[in-house]
N, C-alpha and C positions, 0 to 999 in steps of 0.2 A: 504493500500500500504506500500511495506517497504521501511522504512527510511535509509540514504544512510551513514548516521552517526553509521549503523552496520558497515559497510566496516571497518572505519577506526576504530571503537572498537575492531574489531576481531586481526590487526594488530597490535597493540598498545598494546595489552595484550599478546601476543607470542612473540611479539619483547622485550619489557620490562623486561619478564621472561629471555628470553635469552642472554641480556645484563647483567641482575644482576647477573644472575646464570652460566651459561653455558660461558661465555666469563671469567666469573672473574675464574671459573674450567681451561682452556684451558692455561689463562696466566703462572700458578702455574705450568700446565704442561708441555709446552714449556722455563718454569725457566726463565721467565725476568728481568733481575737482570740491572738495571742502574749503576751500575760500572764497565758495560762494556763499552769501544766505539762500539759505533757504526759504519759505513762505511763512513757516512758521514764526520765524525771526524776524522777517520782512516787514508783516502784517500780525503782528503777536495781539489778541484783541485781548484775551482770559479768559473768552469764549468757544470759538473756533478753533481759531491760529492760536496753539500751546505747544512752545515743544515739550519733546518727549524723552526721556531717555530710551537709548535703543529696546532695552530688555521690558521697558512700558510699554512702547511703540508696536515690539513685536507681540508679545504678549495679545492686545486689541487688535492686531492685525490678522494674528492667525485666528483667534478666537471667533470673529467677525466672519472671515472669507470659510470656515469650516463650520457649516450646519449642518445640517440633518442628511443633504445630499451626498455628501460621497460615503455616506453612511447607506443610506436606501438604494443608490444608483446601483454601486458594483455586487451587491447583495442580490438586486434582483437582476441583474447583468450575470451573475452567475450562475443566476437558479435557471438561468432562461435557454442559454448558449454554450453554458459549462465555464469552468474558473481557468481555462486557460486564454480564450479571447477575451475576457475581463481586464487578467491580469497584464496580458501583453499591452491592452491601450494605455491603459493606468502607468505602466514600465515605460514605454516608450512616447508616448503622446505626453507625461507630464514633464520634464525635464527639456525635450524639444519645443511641445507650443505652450504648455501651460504656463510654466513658469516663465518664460519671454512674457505672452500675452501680460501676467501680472508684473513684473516687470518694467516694460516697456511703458506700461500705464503710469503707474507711478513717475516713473521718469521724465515722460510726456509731461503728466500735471503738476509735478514740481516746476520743472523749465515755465509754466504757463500761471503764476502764481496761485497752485493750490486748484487751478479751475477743472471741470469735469473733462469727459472725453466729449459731452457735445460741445463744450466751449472751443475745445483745443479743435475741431473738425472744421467748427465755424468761423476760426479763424482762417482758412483755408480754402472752404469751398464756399461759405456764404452762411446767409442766414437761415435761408429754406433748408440746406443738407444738418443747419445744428439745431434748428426743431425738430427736424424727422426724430431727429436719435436722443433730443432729450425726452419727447412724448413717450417716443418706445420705451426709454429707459425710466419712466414712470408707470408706466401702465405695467411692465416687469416689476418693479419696485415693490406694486399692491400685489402680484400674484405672490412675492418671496413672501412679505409681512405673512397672508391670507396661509399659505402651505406652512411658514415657520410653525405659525401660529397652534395653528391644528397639531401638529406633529408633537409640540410641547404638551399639549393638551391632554393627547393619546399615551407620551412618556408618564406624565404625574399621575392618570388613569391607572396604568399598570404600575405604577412605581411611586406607592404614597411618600414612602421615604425621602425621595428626592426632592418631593414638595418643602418638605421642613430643612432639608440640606439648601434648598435655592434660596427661600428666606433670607436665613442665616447668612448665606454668602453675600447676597447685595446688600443685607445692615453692614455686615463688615465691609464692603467695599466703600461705605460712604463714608464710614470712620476712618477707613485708611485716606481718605481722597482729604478731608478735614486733617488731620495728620499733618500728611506730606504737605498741602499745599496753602494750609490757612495756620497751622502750629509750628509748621519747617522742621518736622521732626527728621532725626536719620533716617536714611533709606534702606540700610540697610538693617539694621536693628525690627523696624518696623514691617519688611519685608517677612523676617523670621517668625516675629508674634504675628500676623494678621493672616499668614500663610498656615502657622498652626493653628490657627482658628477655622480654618479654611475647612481642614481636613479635621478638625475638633466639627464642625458642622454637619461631614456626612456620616459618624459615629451618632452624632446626635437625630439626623432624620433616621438612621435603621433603630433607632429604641423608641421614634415616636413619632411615626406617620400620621399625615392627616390629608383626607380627602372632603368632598364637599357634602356628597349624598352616597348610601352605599349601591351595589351594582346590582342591575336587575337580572333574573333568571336565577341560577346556579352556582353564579361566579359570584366572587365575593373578594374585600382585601384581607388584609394579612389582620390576624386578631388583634394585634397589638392597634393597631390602626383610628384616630379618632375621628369618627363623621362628624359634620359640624351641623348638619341640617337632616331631619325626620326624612324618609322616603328615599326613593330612586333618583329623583329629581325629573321626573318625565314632562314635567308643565316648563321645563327650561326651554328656551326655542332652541332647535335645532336638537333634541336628544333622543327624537325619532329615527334618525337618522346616525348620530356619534354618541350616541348614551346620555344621559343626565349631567353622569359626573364630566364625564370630556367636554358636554356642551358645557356647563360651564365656568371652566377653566378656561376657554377661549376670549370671553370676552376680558375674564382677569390676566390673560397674561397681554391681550391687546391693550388694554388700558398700563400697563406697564412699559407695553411697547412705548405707549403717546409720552407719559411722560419722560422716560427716561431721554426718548431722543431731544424734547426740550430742554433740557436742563445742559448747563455749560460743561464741556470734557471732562474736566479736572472735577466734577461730585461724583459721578458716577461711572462716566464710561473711561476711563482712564484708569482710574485705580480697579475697578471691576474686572474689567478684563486682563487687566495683571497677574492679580490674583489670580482667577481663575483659569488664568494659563498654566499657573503650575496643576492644578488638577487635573486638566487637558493636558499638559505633557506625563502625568503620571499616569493617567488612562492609557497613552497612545505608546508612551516608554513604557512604562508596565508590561504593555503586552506583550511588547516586541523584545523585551528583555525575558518574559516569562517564557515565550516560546522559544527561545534559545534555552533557556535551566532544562525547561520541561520536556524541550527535545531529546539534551546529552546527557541529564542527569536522570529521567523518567520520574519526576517530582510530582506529576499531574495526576489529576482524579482519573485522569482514561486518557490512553495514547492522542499526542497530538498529530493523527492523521486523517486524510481529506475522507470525508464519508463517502461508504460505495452509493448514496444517496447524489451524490455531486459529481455530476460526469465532466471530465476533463473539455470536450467539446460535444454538445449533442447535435449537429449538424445547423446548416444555412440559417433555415424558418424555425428553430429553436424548439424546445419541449412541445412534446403533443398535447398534453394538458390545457396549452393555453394555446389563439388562435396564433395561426403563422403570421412569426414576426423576421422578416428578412436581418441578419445580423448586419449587413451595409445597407441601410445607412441606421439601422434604430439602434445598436449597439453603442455609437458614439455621440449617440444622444439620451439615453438610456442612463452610459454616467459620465454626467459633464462634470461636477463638483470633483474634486482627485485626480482629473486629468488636463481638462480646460473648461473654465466658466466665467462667461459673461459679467454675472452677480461682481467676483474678484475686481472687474475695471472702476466700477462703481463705488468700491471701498477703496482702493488705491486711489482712483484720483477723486474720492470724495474725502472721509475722514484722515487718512493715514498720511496725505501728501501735505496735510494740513499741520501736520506733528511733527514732520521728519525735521531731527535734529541738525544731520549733517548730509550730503548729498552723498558722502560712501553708504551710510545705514542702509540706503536703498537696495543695495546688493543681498543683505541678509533677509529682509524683510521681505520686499518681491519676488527676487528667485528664492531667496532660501522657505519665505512663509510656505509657496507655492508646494514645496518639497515635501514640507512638514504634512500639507495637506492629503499629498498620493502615500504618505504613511500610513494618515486616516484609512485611507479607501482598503489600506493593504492588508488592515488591520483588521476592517468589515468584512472582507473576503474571504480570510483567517478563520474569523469567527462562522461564517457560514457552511467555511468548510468542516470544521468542526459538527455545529451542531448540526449541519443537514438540512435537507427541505423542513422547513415547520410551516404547518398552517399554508396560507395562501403566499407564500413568496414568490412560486413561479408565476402567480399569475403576477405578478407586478406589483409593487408599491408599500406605505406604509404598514399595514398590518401583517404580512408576512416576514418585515426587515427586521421590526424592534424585538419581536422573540427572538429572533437569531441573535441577533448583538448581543443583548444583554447575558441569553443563557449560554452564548460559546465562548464571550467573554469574561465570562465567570468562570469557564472549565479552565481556559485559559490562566487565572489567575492563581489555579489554584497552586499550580508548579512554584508558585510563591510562598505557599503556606496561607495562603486568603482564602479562608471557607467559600466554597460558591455562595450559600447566602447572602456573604456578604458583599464579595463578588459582582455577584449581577447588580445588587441595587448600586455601587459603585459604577458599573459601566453605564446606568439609565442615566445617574446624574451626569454622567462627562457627557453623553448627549445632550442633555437638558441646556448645561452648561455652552456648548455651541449654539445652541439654538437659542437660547436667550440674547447672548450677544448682537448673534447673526439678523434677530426680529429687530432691535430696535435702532440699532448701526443701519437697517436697510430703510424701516424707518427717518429715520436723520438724513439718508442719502434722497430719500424722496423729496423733502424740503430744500435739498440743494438744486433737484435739478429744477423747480419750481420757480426757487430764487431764478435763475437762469431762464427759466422761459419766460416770467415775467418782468423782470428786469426786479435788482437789488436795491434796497436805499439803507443800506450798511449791515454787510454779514451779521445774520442771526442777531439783531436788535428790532427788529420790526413784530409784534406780541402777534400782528392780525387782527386788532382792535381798531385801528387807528381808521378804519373808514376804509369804503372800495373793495373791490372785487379782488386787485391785484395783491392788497394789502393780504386780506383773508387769505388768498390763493397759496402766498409765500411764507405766511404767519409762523414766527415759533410755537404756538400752541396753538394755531387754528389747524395747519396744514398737517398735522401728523392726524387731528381729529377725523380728516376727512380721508384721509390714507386707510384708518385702520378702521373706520365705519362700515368706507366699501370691501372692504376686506371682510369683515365680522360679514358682510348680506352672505360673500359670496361664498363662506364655509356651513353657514347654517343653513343656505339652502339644499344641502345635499349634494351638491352638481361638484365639490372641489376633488372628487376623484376624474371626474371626467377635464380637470384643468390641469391635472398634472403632467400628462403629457402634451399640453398645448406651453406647459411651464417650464418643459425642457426645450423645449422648441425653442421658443423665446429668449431661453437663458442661452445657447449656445450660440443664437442667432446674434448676440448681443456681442458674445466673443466675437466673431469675424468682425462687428461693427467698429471693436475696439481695436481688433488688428490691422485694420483699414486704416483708420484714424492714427494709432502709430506708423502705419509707411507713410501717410500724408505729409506727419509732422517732419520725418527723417528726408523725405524726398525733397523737403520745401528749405529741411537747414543748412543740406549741403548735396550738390548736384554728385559728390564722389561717394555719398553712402550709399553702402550697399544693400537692397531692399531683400536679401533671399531672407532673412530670420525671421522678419515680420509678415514681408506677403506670400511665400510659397504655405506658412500658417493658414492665412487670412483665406486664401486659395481655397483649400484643404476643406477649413469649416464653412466656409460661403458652400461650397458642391454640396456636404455632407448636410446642413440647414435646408437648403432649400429642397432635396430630395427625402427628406424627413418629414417637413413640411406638406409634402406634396399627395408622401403616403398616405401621412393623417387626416386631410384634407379630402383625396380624391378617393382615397380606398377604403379608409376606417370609416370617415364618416357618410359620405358620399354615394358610396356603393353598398357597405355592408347596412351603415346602418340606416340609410333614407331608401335604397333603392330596395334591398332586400330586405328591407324592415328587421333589423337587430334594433333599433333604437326603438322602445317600449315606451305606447303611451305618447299624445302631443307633448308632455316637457322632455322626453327622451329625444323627441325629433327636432324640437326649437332649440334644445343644445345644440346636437348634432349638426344641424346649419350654421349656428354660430359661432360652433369650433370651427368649420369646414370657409364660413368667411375672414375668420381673425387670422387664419394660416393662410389663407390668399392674401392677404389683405400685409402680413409679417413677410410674404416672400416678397410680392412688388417691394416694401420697403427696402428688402436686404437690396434685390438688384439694382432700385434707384439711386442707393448711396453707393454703389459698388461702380456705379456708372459716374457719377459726379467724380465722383475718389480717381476714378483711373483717368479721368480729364484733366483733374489736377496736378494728378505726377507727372500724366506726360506733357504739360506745359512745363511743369518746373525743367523737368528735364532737357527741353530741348529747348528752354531760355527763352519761351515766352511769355504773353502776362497770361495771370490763370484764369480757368476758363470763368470763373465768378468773383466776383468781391469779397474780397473778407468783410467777416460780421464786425460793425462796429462798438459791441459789447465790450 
């Protein structure tokens, strides 16, 4: 049987290569020269623009760009096609485009003080190509919050513990943030106590979970566990469909979402995500340290090898179980988080380009976050192989990914000497823990692109009170209200499984928009750069997006389910069209900007003026 300690050799040897090699290439060619300021320093508000220490900076950065997707993507990418084409995109796709794509972003939006990838596009092809891509990158924005959202929801569902572990960890991230940045306490002192507070936190949620309402049917939490509220909670909207208790958790962790992304870096999201890195690197180190003990030493509760449950490849159209899914092109959109995603440009050059201390940091942060993340994915695929199909995994998506994680993650841990009990609820929270960040950080980035399409009257000082549509539109408290409103309609009506794969769609499509937008910027700085790192990328996911797009569109919804009637019932069928136009409607976008974009490099190139105006933003 094979041992599961290949996974993370194969990843460990491409990642490694492409950190020493290929990222220290990329620095030299984007010229990072630390005697620039950077935007942080530039434009320092104590709002926005705060620097960061690197080990701060990284910390929010990985924590942010790794949610719940490269957790779900290669999990069910595995269950679907087998753990060997998984692992190969994951191996080889994150190191060549992913980490570039995040990367190059950041790079991009530092040079551009701090501004997003539609700002930096709009300088280049005009006004019309930098609204295309900040709309899309909003209308994505609510689909991440609406999926994070839920996902969190279904974690504290199954995992009360983690409920009282997340608590805990954002009281402590506000007292660390008061600390450091309002008492000037040491950094490193206070790293020590607020970090064993951290993990003092998730000893404290496994002796005293608590949930909202208890579960209906059969199932039930753990005894220890305290309901807060009589019943199942079945009058909650939306618990016809997600249960009582998950419906609602959603709208408390949305409301969470709102305020956290209003509030200035340095309360909450700076020191939070610090902290919480280290739990996320003990999650993601843990494992890949435990599967080495538990390989040479045999320490584990049960051999860690790939279940005969998990076939190495099960052919083209994937598992019979679930309808045929061609592995080119749904594979590489299946998992984008761990290998390349969209979401990443949007944190790069929204929060994190906003922080960066020195222009070298960028190298660890970009390529190296990017790196940290295809560990994630290597880790979920680990775990899957361990614990084997459970539940619905083949067919695709949340409900079949979280039993895997947390129960093979647990097996995993135990080569440590960590009871799987305690184990598992440890691996729920390190999820949890991504995906909090990642809701309210996407969140925050909704508000920026906002700012940008309405025009700004001084970074993140504008309440949304002040009168006008534009006001409200870009508001710090009004704009996340309406972010995570339409979010909150679109999970409680049921239909958020049917958006997930219009949400990867989007998210990848979003990548090629950002790899675009990096050649633009590179072709426009200097006529001698050379464009293969960024566009033969850009290439790659434009093809792979728009034939993905094209499936879901023409043949998922189109054919199976309007023509042959699979879509049940009129709202079956008014989805079903209005996934089949947003992916019509996501391709023209990609090709429109792919066509502006290649007018633009080839004036630059051949030394004419370009073919539109830059935005005067």
């Amino acid at each position: 049987m094979t041992q599961v300690i290949w996974i993370v050799a194969a990843v460990l040897v491409t990642f490694s290569l492409g950190y020493v090699g290929y990222s220290k290439y990329l620095s030299r060619f984007v010229d990072l020269d630390n005697s620039r300021d950077t935007p942080a320093h530039k434009y320092e508000d104590g709002q926005e623009y705060v620097p960061a220490k690197k080990p701060v900076l990284l910390g929010h950065h990985f924590s942010s760009i790794a949610g719940g997707a490269p957790i779900v993507g290669p999990i069910t990418a595995g269950a679907i096609w087998g753990w060997v084409p998984a692992l190969a995109w994951v191996a080889v796709g994150n190191p060549l485009m992913g980490a570039v794509h995040d990367f190059i972003s950041l790079s991009g939006s530092m040079r551009h003080e701090g501004k997003s990838i539609g700002y930096i596009i709009g300088e280049y092809v005009g006004e019309r190509g930098k609204n295309m891509l900040l709309w899309f990158a909003f209308i994505t924005i609510i689909l991440v919050v609406a999926v994070f959202a839920l996902v969190v929801g279904i974690v504290l569902n199954a995992y009360p513990s983690a409920a009282t572990a997340s608590f805990v960890y954002i009281a402590l991230a506000v007292l660390f943030g008061v600390y450091l940045y309002q008492l000037d306490g040491p950094f490193i002192p206070g790293t020590i106590v607020f970090v064993a507070g951290v993990f003092a936190g998730v000893w404290l949620g496994i002796q005293y979970p608590f949930a909202f309402f208890e579960l209906a049917g059969d199932a039930a939490h753990p005894a220890s566990t305290f309901i807060l509220f009589e019943g199942t909670g079945s009058w909650v909207p939306g618990a016809g469909a997600l249960g009582g208790n998950t419906a609602a958790w959603v709208p408390v962790i949305l409301l969470y979402a709102a305020l956290a992304s209003a509030l200035p870096v340095w309360v909450l999201l700076q020191p939070r995500d610090y902290l919480s890195s280290f739990l996320l690197y003990a999650g993601v180190g843990g494992a890949l340290v435990a599967i080495v003990v538990g390989t040479f030493l045999g320490t584990s509760s049960q051999p860690l090898v790939i279940s005969d449950s998990i076939e190495p490849f099960t052919g083209f159209l994937g598992v019979e179980s679930v309808s045929p899914y061609p592995l080119f092109p749904l594979l590489f959109v299946t998992i984008a988080c761990g290998t390349i995603s969209g979401f990443h440009s949007l944190v790069s050059s929204g929060t994190t380009a906003k922080q960066l201390n020195k222009e070298s940091d960028a190298r660890l942060i970009g390529y190296g976050g990017m790196l940290g993340e295809g560990l994630l994915a290597a880790v979920a695929l680990s775990t899957l192989a361990i614990a084997g199909i459970a539940s619905d995994a083949a067919a695709g998506g949340i409900g079949g990914a979280l039993p895997n994680f947390a129960a093979g993650g647990g097996v995993i841990l135990t080569s440590l000497g960590i009871p799987a009990s305690y184990g598992g609820p440890f691996m729920a929270l390190v999820l949890v823990s991504f995906l909090l960040t990642s809701t309210d950080t996407a969140a925050r980035l909704g508000r920026y692109m906002m700012e940008e399409i309405v025009g700004t009257q001084g970074s993140g000082t504008d309440t949304g009170f002040s009168g006008g549509i534009g006001s409200f539109a870009r508001g710090r408290y009004t704009n996340p209200v309406v972010q995570c409103g339409i979010a909150y309609v679109l999970v409680i009506s049921g239909e958020w499984a049917t958006l997930w794969g219009l949400f990867g769609g989007a998210n990848q499509l979003l990548a090629a928009l950002a790899l675009l937008t990096g050649t633009v910027w590179l072709a426009n700085w200097d006529e001698s750069k050379q464009l293969v790192s960024t566009g033969v990328p850009m290439a790659i996911m434009v093809v792979i997006t728009v034939l993905g797009l094209s499936w879901l569109a023409l043949y998922e919804n189109l054919y199976v389910n309007l023509i042959q009637g699979g879509a049940a019932g009129l709202g079956g069928q008014v989805s079903a069209a209005v996934q089949m136009v947003l992916a019509l409607v996501l391709i023209y976008l990609a090709l429109s900007l792919v066509r502006i974009g290649y007018g633009n490099i080839s004036s630059a190139r051949s030394g004419r003026e370009p073919a539109a105006e830059p935005s005067d933003d």
